[in-house]
DSSP file (Angstrom, degrees, kcal/mol; ACC not computed):
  #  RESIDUE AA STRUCTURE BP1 BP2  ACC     N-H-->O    O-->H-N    N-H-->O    O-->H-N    TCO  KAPPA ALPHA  PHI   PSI    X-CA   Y-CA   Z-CA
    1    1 A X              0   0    0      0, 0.0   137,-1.6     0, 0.0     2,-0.4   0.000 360.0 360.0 360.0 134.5    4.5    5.6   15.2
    2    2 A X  B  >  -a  138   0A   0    135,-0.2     4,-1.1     1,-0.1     5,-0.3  -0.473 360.0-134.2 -94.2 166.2    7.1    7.0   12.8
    3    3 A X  T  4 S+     0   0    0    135,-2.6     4,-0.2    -2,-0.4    -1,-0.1   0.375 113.3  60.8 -79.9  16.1    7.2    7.1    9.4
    4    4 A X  T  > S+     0   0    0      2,-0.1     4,-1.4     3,-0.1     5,-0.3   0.772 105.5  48.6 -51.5 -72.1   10.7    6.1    9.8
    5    5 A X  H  > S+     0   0    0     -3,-0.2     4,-0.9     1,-0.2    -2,-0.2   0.686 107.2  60.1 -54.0 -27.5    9.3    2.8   11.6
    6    6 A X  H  X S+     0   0    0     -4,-1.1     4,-1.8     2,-0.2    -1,-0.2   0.797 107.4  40.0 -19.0 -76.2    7.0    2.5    8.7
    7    7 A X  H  > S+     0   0    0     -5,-0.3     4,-1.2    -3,-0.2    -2,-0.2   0.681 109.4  61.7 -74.4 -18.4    9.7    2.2    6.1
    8    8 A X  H  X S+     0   0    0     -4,-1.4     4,-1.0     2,-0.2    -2,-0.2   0.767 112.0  34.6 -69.9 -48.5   11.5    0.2    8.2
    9    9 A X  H  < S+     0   0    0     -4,-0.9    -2,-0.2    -5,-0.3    -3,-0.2   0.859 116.0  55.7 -93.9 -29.5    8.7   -2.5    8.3
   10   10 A X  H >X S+     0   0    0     -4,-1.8     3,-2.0     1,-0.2     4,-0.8   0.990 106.8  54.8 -59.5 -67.8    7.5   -1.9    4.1
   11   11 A X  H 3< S+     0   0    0     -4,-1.2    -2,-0.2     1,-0.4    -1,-0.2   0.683  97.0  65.0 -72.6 -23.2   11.3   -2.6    3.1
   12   12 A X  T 3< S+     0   0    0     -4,-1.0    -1,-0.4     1,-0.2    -2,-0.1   0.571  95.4  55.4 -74.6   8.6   11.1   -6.0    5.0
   13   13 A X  T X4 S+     0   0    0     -3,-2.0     3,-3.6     3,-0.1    -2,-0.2   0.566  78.7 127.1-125.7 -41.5    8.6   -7.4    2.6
   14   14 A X  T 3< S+     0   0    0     -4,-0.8   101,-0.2     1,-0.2   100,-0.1   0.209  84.6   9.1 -25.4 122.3   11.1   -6.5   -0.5
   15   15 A X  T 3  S+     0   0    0     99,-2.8     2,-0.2     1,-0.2    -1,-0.2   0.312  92.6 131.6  91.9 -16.1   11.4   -9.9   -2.6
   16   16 A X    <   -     0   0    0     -3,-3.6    98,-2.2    98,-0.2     2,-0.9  -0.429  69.8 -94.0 -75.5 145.4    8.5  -11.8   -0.6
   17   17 A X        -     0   0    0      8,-0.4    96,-0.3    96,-0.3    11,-0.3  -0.363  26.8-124.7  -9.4  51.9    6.0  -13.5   -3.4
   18   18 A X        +     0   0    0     -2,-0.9     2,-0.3     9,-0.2    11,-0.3   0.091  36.4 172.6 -40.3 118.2    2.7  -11.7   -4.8
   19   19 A X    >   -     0   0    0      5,-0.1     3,-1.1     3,-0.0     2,-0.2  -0.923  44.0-104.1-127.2 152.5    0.1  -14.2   -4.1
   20   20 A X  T 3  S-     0   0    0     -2,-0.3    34,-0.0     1,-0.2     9,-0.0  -0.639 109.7  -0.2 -85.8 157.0   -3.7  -12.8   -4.9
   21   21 A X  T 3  S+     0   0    0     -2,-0.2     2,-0.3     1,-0.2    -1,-0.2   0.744 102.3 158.7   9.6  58.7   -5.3  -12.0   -1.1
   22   22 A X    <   +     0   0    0     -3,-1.1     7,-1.3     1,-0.0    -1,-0.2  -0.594  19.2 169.7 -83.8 129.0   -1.9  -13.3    0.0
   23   23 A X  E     +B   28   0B   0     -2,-0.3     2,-0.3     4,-0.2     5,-0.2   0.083  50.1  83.1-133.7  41.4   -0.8  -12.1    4.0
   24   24 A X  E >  S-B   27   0B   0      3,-2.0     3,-3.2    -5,-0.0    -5,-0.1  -0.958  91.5-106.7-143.2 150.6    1.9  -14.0    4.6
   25   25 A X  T 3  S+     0   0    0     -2,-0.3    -8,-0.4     1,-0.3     3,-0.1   0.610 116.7  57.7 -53.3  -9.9    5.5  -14.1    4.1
   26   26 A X  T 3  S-     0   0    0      1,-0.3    -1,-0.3   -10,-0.1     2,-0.2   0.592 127.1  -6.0 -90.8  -3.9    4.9  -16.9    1.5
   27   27 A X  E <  S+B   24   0B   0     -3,-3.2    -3,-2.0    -8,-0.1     2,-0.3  -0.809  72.4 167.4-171.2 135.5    2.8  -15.0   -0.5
   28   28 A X  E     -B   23   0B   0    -11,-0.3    86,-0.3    -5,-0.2     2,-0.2  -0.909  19.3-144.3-164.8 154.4    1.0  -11.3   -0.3
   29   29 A X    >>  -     0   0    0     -7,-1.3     4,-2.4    -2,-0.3     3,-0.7  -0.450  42.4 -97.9 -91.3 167.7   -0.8   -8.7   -2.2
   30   30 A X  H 3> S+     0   0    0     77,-0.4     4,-0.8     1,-0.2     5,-0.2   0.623 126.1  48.0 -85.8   9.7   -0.6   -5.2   -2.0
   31   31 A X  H 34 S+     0   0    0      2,-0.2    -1,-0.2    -9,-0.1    19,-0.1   0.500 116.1  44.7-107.6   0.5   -3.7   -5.0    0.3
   32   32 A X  H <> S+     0   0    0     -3,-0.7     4,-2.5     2,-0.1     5,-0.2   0.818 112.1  57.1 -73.4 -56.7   -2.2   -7.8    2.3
   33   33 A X  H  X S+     0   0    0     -4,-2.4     4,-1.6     1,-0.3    -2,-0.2   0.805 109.6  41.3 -54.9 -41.2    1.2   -5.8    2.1
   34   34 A X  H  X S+     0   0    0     -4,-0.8     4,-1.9     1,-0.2    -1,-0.3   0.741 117.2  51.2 -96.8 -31.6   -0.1   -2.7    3.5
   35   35 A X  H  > S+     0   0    0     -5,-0.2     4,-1.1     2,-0.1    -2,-0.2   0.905 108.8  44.8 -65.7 -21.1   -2.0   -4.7    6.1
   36   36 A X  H >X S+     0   0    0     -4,-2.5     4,-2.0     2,-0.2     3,-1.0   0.975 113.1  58.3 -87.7 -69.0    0.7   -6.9    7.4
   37   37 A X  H 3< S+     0   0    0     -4,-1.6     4,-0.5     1,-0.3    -3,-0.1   0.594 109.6  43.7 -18.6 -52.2    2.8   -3.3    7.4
   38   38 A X  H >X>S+     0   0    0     -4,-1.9     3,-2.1     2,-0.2     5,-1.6   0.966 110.9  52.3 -49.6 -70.1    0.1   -1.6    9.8
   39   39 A X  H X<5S+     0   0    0     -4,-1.1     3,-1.0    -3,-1.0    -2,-0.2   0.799 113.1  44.7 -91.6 -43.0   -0.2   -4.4   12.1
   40   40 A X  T 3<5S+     0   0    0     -4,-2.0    -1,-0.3     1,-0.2    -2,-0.2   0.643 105.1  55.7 -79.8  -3.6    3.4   -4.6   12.5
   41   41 A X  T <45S-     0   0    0     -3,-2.1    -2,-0.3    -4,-0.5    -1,-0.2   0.491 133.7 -89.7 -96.6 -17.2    4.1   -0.8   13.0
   42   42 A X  T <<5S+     0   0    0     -3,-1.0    -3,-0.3    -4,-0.7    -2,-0.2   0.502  81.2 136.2 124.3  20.4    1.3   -1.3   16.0
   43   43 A X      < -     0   0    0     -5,-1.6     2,-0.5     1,-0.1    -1,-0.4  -0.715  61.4-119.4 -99.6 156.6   -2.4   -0.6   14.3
   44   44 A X        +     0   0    0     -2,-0.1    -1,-0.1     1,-0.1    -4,-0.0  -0.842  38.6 179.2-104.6 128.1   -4.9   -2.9   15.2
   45   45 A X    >   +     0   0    0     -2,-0.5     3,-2.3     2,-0.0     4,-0.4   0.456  30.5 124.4-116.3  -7.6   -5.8   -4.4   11.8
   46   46 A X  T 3   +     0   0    0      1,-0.3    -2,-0.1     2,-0.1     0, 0.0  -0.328  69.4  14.7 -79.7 160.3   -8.2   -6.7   12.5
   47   47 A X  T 3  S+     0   0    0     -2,-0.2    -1,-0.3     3,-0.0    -2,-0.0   0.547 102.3 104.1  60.9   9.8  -11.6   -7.1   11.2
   48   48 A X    <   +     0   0    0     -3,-2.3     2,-0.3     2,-0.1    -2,-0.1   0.356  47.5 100.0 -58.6 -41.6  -10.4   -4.7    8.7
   49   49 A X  S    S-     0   0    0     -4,-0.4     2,-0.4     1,-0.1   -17,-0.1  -0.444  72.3-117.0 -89.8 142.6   -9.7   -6.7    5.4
   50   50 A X        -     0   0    0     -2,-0.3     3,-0.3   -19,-0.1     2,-0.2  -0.629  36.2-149.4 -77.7 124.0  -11.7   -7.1    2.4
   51   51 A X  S    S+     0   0    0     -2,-0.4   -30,-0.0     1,-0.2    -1,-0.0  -0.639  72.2   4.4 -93.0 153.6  -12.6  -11.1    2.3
   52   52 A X  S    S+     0   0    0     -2,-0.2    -1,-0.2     1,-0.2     2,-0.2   0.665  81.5 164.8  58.1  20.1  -13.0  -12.6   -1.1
   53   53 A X        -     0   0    0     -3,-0.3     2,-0.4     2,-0.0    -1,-0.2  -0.362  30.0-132.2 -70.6 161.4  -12.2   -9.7   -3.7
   54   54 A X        -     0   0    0     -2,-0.2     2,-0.9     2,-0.1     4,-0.0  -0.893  20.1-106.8-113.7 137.8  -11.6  -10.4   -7.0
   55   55 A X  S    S+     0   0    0     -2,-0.4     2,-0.2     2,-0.1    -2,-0.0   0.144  97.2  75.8 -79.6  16.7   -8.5   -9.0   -9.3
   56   56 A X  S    S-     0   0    0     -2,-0.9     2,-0.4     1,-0.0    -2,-0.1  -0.420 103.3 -93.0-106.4-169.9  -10.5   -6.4  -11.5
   57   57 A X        +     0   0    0     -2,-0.2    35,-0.1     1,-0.1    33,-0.1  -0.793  46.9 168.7-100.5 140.9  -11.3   -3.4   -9.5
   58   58 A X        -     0   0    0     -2,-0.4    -1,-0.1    33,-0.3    34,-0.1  -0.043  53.6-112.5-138.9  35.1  -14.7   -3.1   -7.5
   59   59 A X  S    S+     0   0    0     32,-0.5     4,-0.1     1,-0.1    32,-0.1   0.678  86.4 115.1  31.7  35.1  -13.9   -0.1   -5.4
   60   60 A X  S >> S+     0   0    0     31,-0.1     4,-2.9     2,-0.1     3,-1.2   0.675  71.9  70.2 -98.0 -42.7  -13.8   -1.7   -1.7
   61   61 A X  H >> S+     0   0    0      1,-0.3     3,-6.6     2,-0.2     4,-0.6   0.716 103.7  34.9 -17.1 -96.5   -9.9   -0.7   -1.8
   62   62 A X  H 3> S+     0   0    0      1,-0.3     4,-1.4     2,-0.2    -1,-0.3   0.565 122.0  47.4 -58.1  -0.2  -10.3    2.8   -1.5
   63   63 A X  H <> S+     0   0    0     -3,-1.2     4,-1.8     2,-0.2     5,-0.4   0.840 113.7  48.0 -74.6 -31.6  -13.5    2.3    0.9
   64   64 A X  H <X S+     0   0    0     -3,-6.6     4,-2.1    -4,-2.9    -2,-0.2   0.974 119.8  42.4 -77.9 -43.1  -11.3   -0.4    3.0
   65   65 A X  H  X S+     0   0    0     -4,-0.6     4,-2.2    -5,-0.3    -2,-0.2   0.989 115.9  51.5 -73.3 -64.5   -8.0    3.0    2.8
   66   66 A X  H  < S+     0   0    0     -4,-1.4     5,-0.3     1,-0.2    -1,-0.2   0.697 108.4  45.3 -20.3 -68.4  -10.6    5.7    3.6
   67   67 A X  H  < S+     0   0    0     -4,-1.8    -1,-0.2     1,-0.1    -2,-0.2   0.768 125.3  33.2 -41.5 -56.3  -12.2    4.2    6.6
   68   68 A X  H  < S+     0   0    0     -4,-2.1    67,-0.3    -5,-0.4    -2,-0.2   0.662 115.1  40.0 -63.5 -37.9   -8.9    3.3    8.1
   69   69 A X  S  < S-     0   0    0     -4,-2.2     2,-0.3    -5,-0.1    65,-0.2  -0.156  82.1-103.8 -97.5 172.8   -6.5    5.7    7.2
   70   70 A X  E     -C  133   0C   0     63,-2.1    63,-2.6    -2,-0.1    -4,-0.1  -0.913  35.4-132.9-150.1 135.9   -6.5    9.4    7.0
   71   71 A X  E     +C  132   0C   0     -2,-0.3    61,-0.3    -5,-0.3     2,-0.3  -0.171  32.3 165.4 -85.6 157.7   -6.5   10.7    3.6
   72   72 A X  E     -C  131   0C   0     59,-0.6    59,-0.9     1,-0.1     5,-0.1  -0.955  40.5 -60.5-154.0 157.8   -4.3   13.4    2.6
   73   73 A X    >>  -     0   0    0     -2,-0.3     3,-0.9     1,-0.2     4,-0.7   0.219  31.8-137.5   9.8 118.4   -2.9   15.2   -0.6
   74   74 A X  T 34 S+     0   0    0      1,-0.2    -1,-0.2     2,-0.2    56,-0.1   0.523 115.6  54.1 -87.7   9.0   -1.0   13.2   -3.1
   75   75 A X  T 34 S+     0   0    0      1,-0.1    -1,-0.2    56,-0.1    -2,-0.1   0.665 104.7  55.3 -95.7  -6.2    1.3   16.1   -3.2
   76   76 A X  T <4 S+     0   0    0     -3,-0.9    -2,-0.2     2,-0.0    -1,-0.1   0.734  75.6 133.8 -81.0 -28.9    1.5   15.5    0.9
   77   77 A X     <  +     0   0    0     -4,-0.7     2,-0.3    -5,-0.1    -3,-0.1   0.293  32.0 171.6 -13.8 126.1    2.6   12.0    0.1
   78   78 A X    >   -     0   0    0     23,-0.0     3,-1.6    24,-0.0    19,-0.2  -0.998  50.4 -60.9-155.4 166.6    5.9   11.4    2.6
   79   79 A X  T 3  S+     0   0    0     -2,-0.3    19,-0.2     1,-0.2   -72,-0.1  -0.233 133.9  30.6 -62.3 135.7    8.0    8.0    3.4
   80   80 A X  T 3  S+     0   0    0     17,-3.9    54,-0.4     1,-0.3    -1,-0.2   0.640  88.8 136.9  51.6  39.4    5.2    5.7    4.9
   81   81 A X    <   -     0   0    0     -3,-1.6    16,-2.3    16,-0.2     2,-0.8  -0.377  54.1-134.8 -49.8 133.5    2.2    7.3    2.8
   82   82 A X  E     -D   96   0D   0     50,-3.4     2,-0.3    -2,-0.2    14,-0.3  -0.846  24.4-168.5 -93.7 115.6    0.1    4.8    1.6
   83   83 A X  E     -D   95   0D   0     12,-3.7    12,-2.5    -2,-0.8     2,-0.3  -0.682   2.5-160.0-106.1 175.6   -0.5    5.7   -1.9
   84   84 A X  E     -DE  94 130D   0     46,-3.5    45,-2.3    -2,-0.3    46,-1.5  -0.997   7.2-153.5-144.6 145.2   -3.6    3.7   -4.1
   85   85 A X  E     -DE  93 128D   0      8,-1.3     8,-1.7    -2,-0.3     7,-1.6  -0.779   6.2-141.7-122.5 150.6   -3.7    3.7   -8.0
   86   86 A X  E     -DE  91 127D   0     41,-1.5    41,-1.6    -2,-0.4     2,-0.5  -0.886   6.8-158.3-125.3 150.1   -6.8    3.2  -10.2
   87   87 A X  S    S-     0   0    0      3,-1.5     2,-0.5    -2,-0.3     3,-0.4  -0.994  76.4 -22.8-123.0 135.4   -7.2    1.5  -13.2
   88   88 A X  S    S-     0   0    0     -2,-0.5    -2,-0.1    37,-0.4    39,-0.1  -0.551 128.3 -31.6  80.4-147.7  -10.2    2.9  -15.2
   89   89 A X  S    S+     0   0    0     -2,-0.5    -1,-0.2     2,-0.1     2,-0.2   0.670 125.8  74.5 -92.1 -57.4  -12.7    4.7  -12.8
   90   90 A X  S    S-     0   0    0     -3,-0.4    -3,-1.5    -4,-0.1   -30,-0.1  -0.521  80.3-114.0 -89.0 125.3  -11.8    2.1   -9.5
   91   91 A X  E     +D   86   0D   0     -2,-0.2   -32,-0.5    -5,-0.2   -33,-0.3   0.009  43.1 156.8 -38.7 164.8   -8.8    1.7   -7.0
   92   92 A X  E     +     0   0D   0      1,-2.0     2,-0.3    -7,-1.6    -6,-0.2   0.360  47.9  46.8-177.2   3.1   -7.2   -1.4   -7.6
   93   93 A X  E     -D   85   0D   0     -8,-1.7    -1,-2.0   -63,-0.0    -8,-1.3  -0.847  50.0-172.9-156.0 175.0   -3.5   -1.1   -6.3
   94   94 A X  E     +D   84   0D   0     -2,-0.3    13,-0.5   -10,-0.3     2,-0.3  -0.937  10.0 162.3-170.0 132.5   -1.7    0.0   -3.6
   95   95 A X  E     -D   83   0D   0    -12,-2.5   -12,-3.7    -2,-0.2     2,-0.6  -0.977  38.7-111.0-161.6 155.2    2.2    0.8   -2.0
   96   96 A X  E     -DF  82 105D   0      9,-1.8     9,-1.4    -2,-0.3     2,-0.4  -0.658  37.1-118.2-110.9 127.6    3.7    2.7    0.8
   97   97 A X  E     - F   0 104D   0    -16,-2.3   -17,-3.9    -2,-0.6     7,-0.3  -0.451  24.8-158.9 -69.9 135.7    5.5    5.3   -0.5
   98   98 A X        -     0   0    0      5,-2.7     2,-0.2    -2,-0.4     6,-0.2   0.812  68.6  -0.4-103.9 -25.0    9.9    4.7    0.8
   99   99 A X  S    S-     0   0    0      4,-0.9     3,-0.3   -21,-0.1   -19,-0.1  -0.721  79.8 -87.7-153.2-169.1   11.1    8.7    0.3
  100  100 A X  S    S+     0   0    0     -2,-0.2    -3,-0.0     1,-0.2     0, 0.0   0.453 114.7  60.2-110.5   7.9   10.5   11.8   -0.6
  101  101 A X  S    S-     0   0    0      2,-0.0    19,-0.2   -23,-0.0    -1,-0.2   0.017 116.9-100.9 -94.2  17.6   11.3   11.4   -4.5
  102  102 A X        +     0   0    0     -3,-0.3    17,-2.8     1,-0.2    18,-0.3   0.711  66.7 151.3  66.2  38.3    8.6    8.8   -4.7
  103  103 A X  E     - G   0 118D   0     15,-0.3    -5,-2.7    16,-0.1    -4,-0.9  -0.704  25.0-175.0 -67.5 149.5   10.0    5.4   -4.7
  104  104 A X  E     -FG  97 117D   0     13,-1.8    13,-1.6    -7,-0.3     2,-0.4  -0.937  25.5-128.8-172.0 151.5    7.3    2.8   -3.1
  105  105 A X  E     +FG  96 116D   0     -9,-1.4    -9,-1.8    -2,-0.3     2,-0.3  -0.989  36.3 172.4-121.9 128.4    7.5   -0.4   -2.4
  106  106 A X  E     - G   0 115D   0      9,-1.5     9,-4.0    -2,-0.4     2,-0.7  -0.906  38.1-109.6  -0.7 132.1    4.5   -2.7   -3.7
  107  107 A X        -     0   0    0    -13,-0.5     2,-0.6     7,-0.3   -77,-0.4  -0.823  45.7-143.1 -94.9 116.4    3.3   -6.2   -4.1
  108  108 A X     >  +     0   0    0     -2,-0.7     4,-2.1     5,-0.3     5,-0.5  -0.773  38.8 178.8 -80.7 111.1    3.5   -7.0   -7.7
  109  109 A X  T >4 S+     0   0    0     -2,-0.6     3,-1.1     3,-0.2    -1,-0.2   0.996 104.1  43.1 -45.6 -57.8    1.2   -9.2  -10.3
  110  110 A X  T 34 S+     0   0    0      1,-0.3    -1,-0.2     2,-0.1    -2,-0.0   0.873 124.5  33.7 -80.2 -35.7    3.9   -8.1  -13.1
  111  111 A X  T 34 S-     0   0    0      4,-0.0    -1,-0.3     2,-0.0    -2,-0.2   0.682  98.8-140.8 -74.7 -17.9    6.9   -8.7  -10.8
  112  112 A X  S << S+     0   0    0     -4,-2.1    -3,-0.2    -3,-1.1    -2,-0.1   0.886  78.2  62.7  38.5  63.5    5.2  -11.8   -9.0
  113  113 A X  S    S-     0   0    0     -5,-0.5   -96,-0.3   -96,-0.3    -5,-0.3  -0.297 106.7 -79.8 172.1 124.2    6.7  -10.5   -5.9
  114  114 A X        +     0   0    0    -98,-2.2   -99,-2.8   -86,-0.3    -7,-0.3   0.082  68.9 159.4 -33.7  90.3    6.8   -7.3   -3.4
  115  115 A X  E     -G  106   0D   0     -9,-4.0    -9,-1.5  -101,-0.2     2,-0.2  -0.659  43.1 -92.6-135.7 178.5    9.4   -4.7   -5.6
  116  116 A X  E     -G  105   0D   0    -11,-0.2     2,-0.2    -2,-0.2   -11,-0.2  -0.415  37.4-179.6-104.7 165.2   10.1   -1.1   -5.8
  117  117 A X  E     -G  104   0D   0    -13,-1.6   -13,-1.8    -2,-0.2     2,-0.3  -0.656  21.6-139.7-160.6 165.1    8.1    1.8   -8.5
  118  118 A X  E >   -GH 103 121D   0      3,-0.6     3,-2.6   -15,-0.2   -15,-0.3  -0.991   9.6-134.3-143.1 125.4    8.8    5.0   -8.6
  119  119 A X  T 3  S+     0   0    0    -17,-2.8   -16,-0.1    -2,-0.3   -17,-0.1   0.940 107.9  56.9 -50.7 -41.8    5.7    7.6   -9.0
  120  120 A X  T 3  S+     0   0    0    -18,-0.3     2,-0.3   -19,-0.2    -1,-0.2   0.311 107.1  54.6 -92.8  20.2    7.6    9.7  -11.8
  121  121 A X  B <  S-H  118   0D   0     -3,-2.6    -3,-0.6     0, 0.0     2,-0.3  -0.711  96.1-159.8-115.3 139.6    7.7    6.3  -13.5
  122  122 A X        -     0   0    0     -2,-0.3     2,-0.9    -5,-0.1     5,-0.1  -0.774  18.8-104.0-132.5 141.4    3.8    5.3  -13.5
  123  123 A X    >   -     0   0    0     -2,-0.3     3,-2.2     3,-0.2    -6,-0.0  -0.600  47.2 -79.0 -46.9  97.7    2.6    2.3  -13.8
  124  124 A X  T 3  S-     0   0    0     -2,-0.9    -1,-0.1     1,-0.3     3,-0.0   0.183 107.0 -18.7 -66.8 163.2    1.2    1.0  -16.8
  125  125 A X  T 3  S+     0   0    0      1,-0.1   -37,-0.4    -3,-0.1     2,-0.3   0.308 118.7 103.6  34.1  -5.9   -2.2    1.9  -17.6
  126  126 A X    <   -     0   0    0     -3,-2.2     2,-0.3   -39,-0.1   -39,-0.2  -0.818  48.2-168.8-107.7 159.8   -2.5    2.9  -13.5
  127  127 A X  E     -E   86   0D   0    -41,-1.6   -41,-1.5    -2,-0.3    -5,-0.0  -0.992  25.5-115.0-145.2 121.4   -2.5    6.1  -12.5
  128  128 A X  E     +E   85   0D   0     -2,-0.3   -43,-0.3   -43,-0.2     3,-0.1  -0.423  33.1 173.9 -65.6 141.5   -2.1    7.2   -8.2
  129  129 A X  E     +     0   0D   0    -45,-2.3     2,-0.2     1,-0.3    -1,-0.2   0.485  55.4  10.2-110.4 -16.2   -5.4    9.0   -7.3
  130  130 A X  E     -E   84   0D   0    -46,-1.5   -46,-3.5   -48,-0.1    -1,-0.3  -0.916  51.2-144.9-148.8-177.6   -4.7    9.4   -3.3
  131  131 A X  E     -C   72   0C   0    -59,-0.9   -59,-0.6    -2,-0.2     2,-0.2  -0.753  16.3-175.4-131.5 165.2   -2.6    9.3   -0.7
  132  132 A X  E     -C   71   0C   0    -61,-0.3   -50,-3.4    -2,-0.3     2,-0.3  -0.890  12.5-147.0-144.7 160.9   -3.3    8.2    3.1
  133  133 A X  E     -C   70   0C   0    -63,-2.6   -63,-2.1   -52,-0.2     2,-0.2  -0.858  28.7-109.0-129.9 173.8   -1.3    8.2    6.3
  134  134 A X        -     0   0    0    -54,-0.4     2,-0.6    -2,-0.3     3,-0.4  -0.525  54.6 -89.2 -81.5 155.7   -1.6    5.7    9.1
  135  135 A X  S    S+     0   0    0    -67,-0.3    -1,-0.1     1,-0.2   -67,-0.0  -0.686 105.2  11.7 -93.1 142.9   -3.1    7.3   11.9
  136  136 A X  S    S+     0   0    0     -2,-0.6    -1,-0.2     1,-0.3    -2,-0.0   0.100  87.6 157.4  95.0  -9.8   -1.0    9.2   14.8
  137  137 A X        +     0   0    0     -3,-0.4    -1,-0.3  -135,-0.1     2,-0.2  -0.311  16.5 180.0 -53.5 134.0    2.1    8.9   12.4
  138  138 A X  B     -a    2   0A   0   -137,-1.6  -135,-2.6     1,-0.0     2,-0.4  -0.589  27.0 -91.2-110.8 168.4    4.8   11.5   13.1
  139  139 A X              0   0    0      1,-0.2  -137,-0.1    -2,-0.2    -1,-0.0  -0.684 360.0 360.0-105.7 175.5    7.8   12.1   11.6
  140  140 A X              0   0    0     -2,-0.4    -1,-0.2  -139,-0.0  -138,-0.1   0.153 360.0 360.0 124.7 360.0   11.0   10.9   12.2
């Protein structure tokens, strides 16, 4: 897939609801967000999701990104990167990065709804700690 097709399919999610372990257009989370995002770009996503997390951080994010994904740089970071943020010590967000000045698109608690951040604007109190790409993404 390309990381065109990527951004194409993150940017359709703009405006839909944050609901917590939300995957649907009526509601999603950002680990929803990046699953729904996969599945539609062609990855087979199933069996894949963390059931029954809880909204403080437990580290199964970055195990669930790790496994799945393939990790790279956060200076490698490029439009339809997955990047993942820690709060503390534990992952605990997540957004697919839209360019190559760091805008990312994210399912928000604070926004209550799937909106854009910018990496050289940070989140409060979170801070990105990797990046990942989908696997077999190319560019274009």
């Amino acid at each position: 897939m390309k990381r065109s097709e990527i951004v194409g399919a993150a940017r359709s999610w703009a405006g839909v609801p944050w609901r917590h372990q939300g995957r649907t257009r009526s509601g999603i989370d950002c680990v929803g967000l990046v699953l729904r995002v996969a599945e539609t770009v062609g990855l087979d996503v199933s069996g894949v999701d963390i059931p029954d997390y809880g909204r403080e951080p437990d580290g199964r994010l970055f195990g669930l990104f790790a496994r799945n994904l393939t990790r790279i740089t956060q200076e490698h970071a490029r439009p339809g990167s997955v990047i993942v943020f820690a709060r503390g010590t534990s992952a605990c967000h997540a957004g697919i990065v839209l360019d190559d000045v760091g805008l990312y698109l994210h399912a928000s608690v604070l926004s209550a709804k799937v909106t854009f951040g910018s990496l050289r604007k940070p989140l409060k109190s979170y801070r990105a700690i990797a990046a990942f790409d989908f696997p077999g993404v190319i560019d274009g």
